[in-house]
C-alpha positions as CSV (number, residue, x, y, z in Angstrom):
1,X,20.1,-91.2,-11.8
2,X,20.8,-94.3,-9.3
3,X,23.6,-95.6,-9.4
4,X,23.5,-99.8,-10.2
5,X,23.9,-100.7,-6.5
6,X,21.5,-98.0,-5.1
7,X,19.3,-99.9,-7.7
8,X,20.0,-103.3,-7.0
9,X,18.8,-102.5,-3.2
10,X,15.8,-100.8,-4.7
11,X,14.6,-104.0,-6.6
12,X,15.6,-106.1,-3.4
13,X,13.5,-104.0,-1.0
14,X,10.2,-103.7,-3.4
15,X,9.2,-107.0,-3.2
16,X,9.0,-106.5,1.1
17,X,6.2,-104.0,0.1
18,X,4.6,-106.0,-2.4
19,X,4.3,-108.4,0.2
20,X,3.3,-107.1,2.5
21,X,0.5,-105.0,0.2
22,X,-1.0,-108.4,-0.7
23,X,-1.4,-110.1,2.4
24,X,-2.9,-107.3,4.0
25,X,-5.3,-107.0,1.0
26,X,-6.5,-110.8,1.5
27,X,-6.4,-110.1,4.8
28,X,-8.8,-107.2,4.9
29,X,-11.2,-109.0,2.2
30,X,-10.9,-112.2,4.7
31,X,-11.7,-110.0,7.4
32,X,-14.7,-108.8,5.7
33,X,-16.2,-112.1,4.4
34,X,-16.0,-113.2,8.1
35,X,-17.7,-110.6,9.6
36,X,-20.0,-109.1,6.7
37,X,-22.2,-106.3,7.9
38,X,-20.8,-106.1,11.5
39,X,-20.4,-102.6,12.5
40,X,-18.2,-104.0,15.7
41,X,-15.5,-106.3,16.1
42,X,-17.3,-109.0,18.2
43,X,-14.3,-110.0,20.1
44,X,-13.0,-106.3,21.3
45,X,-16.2,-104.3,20.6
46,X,-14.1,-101.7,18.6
47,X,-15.7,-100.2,15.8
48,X,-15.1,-102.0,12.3
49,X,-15.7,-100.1,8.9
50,X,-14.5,-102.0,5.7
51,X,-14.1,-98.9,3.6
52,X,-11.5,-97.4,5.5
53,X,-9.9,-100.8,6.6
54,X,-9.0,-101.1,2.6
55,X,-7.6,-98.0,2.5
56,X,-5.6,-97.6,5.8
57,X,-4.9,-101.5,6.0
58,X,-2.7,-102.0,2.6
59,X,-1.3,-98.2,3.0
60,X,0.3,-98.9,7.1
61,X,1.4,-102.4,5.7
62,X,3.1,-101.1,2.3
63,X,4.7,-98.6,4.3
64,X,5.7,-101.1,6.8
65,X,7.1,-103.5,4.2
66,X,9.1,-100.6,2.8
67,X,10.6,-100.0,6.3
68,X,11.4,-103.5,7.2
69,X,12.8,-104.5,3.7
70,X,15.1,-101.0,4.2
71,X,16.5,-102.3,7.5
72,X,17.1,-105.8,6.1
73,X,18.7,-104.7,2.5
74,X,21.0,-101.9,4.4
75,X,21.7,-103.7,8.0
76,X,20.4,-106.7,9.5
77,X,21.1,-109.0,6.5
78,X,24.5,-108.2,7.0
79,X,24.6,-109.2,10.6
80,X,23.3,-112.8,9.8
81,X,25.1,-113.1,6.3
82,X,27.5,-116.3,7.4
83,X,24.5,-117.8,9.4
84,X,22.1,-121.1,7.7
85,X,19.2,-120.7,5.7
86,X,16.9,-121.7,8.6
87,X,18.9,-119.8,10.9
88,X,18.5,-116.5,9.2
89,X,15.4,-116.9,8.6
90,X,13.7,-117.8,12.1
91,X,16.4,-115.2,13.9
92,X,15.7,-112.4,12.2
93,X,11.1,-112.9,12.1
94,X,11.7,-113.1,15.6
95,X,14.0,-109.4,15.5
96,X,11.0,-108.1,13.6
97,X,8.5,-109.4,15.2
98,X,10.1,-107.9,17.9
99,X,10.3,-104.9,16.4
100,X,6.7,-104.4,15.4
101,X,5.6,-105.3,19.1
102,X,7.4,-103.0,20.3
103,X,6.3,-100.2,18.5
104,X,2.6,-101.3,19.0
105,X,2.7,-101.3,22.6
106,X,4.7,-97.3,21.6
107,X,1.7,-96.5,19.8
108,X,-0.6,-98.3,22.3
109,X,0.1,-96.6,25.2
110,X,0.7,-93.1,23.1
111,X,-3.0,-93.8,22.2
112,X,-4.7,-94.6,25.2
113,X,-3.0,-91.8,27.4
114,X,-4.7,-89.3,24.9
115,X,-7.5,-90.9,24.6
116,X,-8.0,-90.8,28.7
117,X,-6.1,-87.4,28.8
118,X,-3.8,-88.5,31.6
119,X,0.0,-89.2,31.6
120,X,1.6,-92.3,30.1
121,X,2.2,-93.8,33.5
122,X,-1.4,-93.7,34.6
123,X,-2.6,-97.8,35.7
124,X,-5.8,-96.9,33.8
125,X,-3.7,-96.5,30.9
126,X,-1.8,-99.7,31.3
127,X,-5.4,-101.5,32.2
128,X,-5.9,-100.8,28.7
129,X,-2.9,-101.9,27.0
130,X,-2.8,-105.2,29.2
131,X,-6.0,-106.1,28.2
132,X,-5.1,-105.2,24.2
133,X,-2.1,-107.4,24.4
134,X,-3.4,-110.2,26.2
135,X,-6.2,-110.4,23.8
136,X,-6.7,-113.4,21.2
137,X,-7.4,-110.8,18.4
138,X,-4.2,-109.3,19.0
139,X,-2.0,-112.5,19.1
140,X,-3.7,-113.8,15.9
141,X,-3.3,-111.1,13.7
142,X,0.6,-111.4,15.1
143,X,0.8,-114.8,13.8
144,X,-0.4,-113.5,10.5
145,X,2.4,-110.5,10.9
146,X,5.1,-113.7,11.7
147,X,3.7,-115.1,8.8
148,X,4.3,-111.8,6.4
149,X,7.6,-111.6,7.6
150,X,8.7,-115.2,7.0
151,X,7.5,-115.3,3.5
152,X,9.1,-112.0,2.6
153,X,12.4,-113.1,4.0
154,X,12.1,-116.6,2.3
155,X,11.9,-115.1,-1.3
156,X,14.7,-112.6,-0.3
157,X,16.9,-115.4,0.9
158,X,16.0,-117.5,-1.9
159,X,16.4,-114.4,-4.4
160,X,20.0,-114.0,-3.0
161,X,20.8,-117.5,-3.4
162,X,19.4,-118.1,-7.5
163,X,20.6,-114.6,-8.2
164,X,18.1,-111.5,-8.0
165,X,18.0,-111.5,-11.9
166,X,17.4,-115.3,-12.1
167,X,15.0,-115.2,-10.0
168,X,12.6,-112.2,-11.6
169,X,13.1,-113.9,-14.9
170,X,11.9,-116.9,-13.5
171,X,8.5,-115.1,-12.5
172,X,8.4,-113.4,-16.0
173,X,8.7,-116.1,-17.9
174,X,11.3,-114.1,-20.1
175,X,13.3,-117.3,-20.9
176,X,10.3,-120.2,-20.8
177,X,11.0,-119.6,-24.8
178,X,14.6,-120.1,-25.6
179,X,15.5,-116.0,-26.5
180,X,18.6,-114.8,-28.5
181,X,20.5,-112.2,-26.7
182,X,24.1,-110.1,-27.8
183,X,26.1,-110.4,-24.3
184,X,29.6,-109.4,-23.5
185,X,31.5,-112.3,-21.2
186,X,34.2,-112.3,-18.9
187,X,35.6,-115.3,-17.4
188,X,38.0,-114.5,-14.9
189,X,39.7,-117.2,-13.2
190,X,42.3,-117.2,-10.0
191,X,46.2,-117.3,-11.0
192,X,47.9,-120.4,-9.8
193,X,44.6,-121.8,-7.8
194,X,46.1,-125.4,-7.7
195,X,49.2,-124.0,-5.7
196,X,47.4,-122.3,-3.2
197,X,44.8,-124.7,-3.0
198,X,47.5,-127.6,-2.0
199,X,49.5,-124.8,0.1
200,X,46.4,-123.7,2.6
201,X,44.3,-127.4,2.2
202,X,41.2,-127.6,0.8
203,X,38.7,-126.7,3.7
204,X,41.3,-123.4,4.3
205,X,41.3,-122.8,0.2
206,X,37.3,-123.1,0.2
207,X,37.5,-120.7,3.3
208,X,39.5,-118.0,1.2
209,X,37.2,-118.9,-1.9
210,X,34.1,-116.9,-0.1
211,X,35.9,-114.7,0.8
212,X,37.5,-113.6,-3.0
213,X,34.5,-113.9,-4.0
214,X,32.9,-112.1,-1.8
215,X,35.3,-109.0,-2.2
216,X,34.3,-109.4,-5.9
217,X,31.2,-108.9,-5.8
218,X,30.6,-105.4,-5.0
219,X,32.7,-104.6,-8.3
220,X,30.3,-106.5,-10.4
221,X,27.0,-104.4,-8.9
222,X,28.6,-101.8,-9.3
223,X,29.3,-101.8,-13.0
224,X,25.7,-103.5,-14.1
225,X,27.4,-107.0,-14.1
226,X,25.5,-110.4,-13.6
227,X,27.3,-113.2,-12.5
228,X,26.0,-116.3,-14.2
229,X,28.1,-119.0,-13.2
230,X,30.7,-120.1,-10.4
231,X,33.0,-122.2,-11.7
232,X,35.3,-123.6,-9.4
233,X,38.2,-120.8,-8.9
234,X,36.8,-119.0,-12.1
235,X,34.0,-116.6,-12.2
236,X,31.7,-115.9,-14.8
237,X,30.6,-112.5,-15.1
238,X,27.5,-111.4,-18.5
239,X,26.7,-108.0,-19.0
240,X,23.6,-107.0,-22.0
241,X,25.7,-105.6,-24.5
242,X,24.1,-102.1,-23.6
243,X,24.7,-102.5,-20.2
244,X,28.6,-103.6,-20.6
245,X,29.2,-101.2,-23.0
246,X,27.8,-98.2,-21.0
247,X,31.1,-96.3,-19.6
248,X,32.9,-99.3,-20.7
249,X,31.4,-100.9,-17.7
250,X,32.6,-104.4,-18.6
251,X,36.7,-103.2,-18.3
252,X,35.8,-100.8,-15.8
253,X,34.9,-103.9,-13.4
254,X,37.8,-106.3,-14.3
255,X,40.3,-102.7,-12.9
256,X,37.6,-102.5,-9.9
257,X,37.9,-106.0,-9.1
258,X,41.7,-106.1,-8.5
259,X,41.5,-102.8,-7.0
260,X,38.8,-104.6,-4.7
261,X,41.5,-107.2,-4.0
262,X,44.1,-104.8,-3.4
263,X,42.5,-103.3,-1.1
264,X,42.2,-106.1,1.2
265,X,45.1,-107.5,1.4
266,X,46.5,-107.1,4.9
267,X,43.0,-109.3,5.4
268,X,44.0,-111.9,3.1
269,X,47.8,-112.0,4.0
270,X,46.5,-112.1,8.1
271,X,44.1,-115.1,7.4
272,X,45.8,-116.9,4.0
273,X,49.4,-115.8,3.9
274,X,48.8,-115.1,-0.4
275,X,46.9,-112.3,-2.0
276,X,44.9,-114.1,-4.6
277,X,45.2,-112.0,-8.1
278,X,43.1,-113.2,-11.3
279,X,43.0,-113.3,-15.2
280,X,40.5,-112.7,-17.3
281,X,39.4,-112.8,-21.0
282,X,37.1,-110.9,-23.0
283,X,34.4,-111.5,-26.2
284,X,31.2,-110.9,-26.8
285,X,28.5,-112.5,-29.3
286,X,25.4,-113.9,-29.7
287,X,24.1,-116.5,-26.9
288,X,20.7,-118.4,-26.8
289,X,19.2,-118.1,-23.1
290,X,16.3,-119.9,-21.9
291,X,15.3,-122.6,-18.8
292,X,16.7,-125.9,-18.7
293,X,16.0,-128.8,-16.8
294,X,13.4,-130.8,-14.9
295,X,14.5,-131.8,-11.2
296,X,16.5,-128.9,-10.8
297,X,15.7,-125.8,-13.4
298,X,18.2,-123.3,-14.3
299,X,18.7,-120.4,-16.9
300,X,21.5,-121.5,-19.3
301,X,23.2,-119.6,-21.6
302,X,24.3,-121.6,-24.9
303,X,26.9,-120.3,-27.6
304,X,30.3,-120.2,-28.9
305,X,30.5,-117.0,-27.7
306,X,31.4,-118.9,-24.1
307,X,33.6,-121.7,-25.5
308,X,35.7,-118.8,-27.5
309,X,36.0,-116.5,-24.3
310,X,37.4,-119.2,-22.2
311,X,39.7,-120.3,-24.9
312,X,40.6,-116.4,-24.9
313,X,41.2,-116.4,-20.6
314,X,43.4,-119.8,-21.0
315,X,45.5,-117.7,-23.4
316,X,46.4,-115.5,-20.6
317,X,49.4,-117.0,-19.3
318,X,51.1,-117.8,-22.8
319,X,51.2,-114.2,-23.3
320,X,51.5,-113.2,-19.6
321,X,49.0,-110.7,-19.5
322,X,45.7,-110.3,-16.8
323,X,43.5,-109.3,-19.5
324,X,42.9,-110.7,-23.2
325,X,39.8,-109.1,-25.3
326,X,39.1,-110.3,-29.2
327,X,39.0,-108.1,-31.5
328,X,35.0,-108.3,-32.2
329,X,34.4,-106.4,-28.2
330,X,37.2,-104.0,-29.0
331,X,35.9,-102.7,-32.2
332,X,32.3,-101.8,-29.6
333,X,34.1,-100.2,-26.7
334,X,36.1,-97.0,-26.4
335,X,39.3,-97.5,-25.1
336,X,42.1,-95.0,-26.0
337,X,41.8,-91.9,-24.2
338,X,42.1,-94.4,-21.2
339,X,44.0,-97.3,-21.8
340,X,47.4,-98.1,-24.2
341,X,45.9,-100.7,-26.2
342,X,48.4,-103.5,-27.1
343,X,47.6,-106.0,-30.4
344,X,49.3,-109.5,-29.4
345,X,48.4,-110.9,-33.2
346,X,46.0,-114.1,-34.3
347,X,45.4,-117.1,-32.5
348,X,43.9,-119.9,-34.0
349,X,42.1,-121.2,-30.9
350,X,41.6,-124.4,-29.9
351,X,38.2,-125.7,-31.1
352,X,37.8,-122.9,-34.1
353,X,38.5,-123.0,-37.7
354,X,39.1,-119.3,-37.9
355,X,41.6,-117.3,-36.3
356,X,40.6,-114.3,-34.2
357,X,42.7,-111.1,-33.3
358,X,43.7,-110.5,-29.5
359,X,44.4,-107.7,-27.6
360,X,45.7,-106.8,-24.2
361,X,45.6,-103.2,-22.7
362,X,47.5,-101.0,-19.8
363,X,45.6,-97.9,-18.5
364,X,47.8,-94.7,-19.4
């Protein structure tokens, strides 16, 4: 079974071969509307046969889209991660494109050396591939490829900035219709923000703001989170019930995400001086979901299931405790064979008629 990262990178290299499947597919039935019964390819003489250019056309580009998106996902998106939109985006067609010219002229000369059964280094060989890559048929269908590429790193780009999940729900149409959905929430928000922020200056602060949340991040894949709002210094994290409940996923990534912190320290002590440290409080209930807005179109969650569990997270500090969680989530989750579980008493929160129960925990 994958693991929820191995799975997120799954879902993020797909859509390279989907890509890449259908605009090799138009191209192949473009191709064929242009040159109908031809049995040639008027402008290199080569032989053309629609029935196995549908076949081995899609097949060499969904496998090519499947290679590409692997090296993005796993490397070269890491390489470019603090560059611009546009800058990312141009850079890295022009490493692929590179890439894919490179192993034509491979192939190319592979090819033609068989095909004249002399050695790689032969000029009749290298009269061939000249004249292949000098050739206006090759150099348009590499605008098409430069094309292919662009569009498949646009949606991924776009896809990291929305959110994967936002984004895929957006092409469903899950949440056109306003949906009910049971969601567990953590808002987690940095201790004493104001205090570093006025220590370090704002530009330094925002500075050490990507960077906490960046360290975050990781945690929250990793234990099926979805991060559904940024919120200032506070971070809003939504698992599906199922999903946060699953090997108590939702506590398992508040631990991971001050282990994650921990971790890097000597980082943040080098660049900041501080090692930022959080708080967080716990709920879960019943939220509507579903797109909002004209200009600008988001998917927006809507309950008192939010308003309670950041009442619950401002209650941190009067009890002086990282993590708060209301009775209703603890009563789902199984906690004691790992953690001591601690009942602080009823709060009447600020904003509610009815008092709810709150508890804090220590692992054992």
């Amino acid at each position: 079974m994958l693991s929820p990262k191995s799975k997120r990178n799954l879902y993020r290299i797909i859509p390279f071969a989907l890509i890449w499947l259908i605009f090799s597919i138009i191209y192949t039935l473009l191709e064929k509307g242009i040159l109908g019964n031809l049995a040639t390819y008027p402008s290199t003489g080569n032989p053309y046969n629609f029935s196995n250019n549908i076949l081995i056309t899609p097949l060499t580009a969904l496998i090519t889209g499947l290679i590409i998106g692997t090296i993005e996902i796993r490397w070269l998106n890491k390489l470019f991660i603090r560059k611009s939109f546009t800058t990312k985006i141009i850079f890295k067609t022009l490493v692929y494109l590179a890439f894919i010219i490179s192993s034509l002229l491979g192939l190319t000369i592979i090819a033609n050396a068989i095909e004249l059964q002399t050695n790689i280094f032969s000029k009749a060989v290298w009269d061939n591939v000249m004249d292949f890559f000098s050739s206006f048929a090759f150099w348009s269908v590499e605008i098409y490829i430069t094309g292919i590429i662009a569009v498949s790193l646009f949606y991924t780009e776009v896809s990291e900035n929305l959110g994967q999940e936002v984004l895929i729900n957006f092409f469903k149409g899950k949440y056109h219709n306003p949906t009910e959905e049971e969601r567990i929430f953590m808002f987690a928000d940095m201790r004493s923000s104001t205090t570093i922020a006025e220590s370090l200056g704002h530009v330094k602060y925002f500075e050490m703001l990507k960077e906490y949340y960046s360290d975050l991040s990781d945690s929250i894949i990793k234990h099926s989170g979805e991060i559904y709002q940024y919120v200032g210094d506070e971070i809003i994290v939504s698992w599906k019930l199922k999903n946060g409940l699953r090997d108590n996923n939702c506590i398992q990534c508040f631990y991971s995400m001050k282990a994650s912190l921990k971790k890097h320290e000597k980082k943040y002590q080098k660049k900041f001086g501080i090692l930022p440290d959080f708080k967080a409080g716990f709920h879960f209930g019943e939220v509507t979901i579903g797109e909002i807005g004209v200009i600008k179109k988001d998917i927006t969650f809507s309950g008192d299931v939010l308003n309670t569990t950041a009442r619950i997270q401002g209650l941190c500090n009067s009890y002086n405790v990282d993590i708060l969680i209301s009775e209703n989530l603890l009563k789902k989750i199984r906690l004691e064979t790992q953690f001591n579980i601690i009942e602080l008493g009823e709060n009447e929160l600020r904003g509610r008629d009815e008092k709810i129960k709150l508890f804090t925990i220590q692992p054992l």
